[in-house]
N, C-alpha and C positions, 0 to 999 in steps of 0.2 A: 099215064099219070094218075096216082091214087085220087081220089075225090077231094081228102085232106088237104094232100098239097095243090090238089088243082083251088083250094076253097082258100089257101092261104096268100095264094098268088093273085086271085082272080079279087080279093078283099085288096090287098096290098097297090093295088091298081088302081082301084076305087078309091080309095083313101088318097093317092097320090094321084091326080088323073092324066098327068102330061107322059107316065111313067105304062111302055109299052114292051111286052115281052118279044126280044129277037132271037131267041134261043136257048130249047129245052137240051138237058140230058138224063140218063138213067144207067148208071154201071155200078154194079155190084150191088143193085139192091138200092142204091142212093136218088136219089132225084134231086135235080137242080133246074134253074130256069135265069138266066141274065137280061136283065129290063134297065134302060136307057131313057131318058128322058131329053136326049141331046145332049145333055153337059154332065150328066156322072151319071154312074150305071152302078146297081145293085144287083146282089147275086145272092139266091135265096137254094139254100140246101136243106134236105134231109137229110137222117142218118138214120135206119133204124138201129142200126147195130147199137147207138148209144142213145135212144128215144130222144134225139135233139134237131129242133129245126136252128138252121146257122140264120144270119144276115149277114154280109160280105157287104164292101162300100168302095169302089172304084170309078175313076175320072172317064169318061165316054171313052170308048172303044180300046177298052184297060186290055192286057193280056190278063191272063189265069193269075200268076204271079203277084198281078201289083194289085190285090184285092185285101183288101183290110178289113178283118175281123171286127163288128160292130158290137155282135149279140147274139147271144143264143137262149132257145128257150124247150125246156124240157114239154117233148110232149109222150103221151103212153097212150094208145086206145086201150078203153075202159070196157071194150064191147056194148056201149050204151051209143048208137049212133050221133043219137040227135046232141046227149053232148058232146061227141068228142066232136061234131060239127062245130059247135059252138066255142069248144076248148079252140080250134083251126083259126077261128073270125077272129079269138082272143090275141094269138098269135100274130097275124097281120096285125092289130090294131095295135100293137106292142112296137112291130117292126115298122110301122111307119110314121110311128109319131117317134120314135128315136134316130129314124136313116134320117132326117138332117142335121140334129143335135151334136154339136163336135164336144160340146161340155155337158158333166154329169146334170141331168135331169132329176129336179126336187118334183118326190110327189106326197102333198099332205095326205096323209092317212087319217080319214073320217074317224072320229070316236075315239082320238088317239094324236097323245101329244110328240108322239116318236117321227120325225121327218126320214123317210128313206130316200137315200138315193140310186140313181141307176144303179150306180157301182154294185151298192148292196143291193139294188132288189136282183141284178146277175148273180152276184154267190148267193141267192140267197134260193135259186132257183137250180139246187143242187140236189142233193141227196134230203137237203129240208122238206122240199116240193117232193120228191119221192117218197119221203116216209109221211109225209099228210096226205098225198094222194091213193095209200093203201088201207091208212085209216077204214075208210069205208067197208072192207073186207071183213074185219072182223065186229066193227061198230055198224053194220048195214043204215042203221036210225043216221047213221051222219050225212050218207051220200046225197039225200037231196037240199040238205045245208049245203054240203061243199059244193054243188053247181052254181046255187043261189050264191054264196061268196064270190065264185070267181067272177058268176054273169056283174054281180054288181060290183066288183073292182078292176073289172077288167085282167085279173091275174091272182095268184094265188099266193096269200098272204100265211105260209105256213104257222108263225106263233101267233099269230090273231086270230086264225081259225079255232089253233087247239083251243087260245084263251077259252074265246067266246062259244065254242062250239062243242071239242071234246069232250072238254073238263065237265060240263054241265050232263054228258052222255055218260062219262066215268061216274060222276056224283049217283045218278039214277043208278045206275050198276051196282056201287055198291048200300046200296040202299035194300037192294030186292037177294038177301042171302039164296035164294032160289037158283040163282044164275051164277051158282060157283061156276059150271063148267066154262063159260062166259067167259065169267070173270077170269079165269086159270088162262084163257086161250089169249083175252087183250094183252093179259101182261106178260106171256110170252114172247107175246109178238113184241111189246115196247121193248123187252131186253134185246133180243134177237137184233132190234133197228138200232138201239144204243150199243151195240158190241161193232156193230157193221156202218154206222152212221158217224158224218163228221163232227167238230165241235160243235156247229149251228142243232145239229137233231140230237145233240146228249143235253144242250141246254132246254131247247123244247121241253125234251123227256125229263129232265130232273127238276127243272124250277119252273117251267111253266105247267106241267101236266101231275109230276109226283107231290111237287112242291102246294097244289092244292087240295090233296088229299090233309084233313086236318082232323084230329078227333085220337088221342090214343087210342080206342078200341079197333076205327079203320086203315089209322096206321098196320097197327099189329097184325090186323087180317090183310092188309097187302103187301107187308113186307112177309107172310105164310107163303105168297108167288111168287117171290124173287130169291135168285141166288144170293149170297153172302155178299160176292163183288158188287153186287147189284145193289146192295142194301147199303154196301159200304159208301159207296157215289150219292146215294138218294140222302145219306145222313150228312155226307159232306156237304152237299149242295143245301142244306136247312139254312146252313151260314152264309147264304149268300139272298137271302130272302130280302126281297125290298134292292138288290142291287142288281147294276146294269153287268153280264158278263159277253166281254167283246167276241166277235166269230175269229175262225181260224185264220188266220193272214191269208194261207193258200187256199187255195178253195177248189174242190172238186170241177168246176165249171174249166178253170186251164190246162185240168189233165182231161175232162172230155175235148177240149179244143183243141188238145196238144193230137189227143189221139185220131183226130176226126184229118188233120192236117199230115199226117204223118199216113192217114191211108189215102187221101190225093195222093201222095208222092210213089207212095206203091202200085198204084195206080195208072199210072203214065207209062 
């Protein structure tokens, strides 16, 4: 059992305390552990193939089968121990304050008139969480922001990050013409994630991250980094400045689920 998931199980216990683990497994690389409290049993997976930890939710001494999908929650080690420790604690603390909730969960967001619910903060922990979580990569200055976000939200809020966090890293950037090559490699990267990214990370990248770029002269000098398509999206989305645009109905999170279910059955 990796350390992660032994840290996600071993929180998730803690948090719940009547809730005791009666059986681990490991095939293909996956890890799983089913914990019973007497009257319903949860079932806690990894996956690395799809950096997702699952929660499953079944009636005490459920078979494999009659396990229902609760939550999943994208995790990646960062090679940074201590926090992908922390990123683990997050995880539990996620899956246990939702394993007994049957209806969507409001959580007010500090600083911010926007209520999320479960529902959304699950798609929202798609390919969004992916492409804020490699921010750091190219913006190094962000990574220890982005710990401090998640420690104090308990999860990771990808367009309140950019808001609050990016954008103010993109502003300094182009401030210092020194750091062309910098700058050339961020917005690489933001294309690259908006050509391979869902509706949630094209809106990120267009109205919440390009859309504060303001000034014609740094207009001009960021659109010298993007492609034509690229230019063409970032002009189009000006028009929607000041408005709410809705995420993709389907969301990456049920084709990681779909796929994660469909390798059980290969499985067996």
């Amino acid at each position: 059992m990796s350390i992660y998931f032994e840290t996600v199980v071993t929180k998730f216990t803690e948090n719940l305390e009547n809730f005791r683990s009666v059986s681990s497994d490991e095939k293909n690389g996956n890890e799983s552990t089913i914990l019973t409290d007497g009257k319903s049993s949860a079932k806690i997976v990894y996956a690395p193939d799809v950096k997702r930890f699952y929660l499953f939710k079944g009636e005490a001494d459920c078979g494999e089968d009659d396990f229902s999908e609760v939550q999943s929650y994208f995790f990646e080690l960062s090679g940074d121990k201590a926090s992908d420790l922390r990123e683990a604690v997050s995880v539990a603390n996620e899956f246990s304050e939702n394993f007994g909730s049957g209806a969507p969960i409001v959580v007010s967001i500090p600083s911010s008139s926007r209520i999320a619910s479960k529902k959304e903060r699950e798609s929202d922990e798609t390919s969004a969480v992916y492409f804020a979580n490699r921010i750091p990569s190219v913006l190094p200055e962000c990574r220890e922001p982005l710990l401090q976000h998640k420690e104090h939200y308990e999860m990771l809020l990808p367009n309140k990050f950019c808001d609050e966090v990016v954008n103010a890293a993109v502003a300094k950037l182009l401030s210092d013409k020194k750091q062309k090559a910098k700058t050339e490699e961020f917005f690489t990267f933001l294309e690259k994630m908006y050509n391979s990214g869902d509706m949630d990370v094209k809106s990120i990248i267009t109205m919440t991250i390009l859309n504060n770029i303001t000034g014609d002269e740094r207009i001009e000098y960021v659109e010298g980094f993007l492609s034509a398509d690229m230019n063409k999206a970032w002009k189009a989305a000006r028009r929607y400045i000041g408005k709410e645009v809705k995420p993709e109905k389907e969301s990456a999170y049920q084709q990681m689920s779909k796929k994660y279910r469909e390798q059980l059955e290969s499985n067996r």
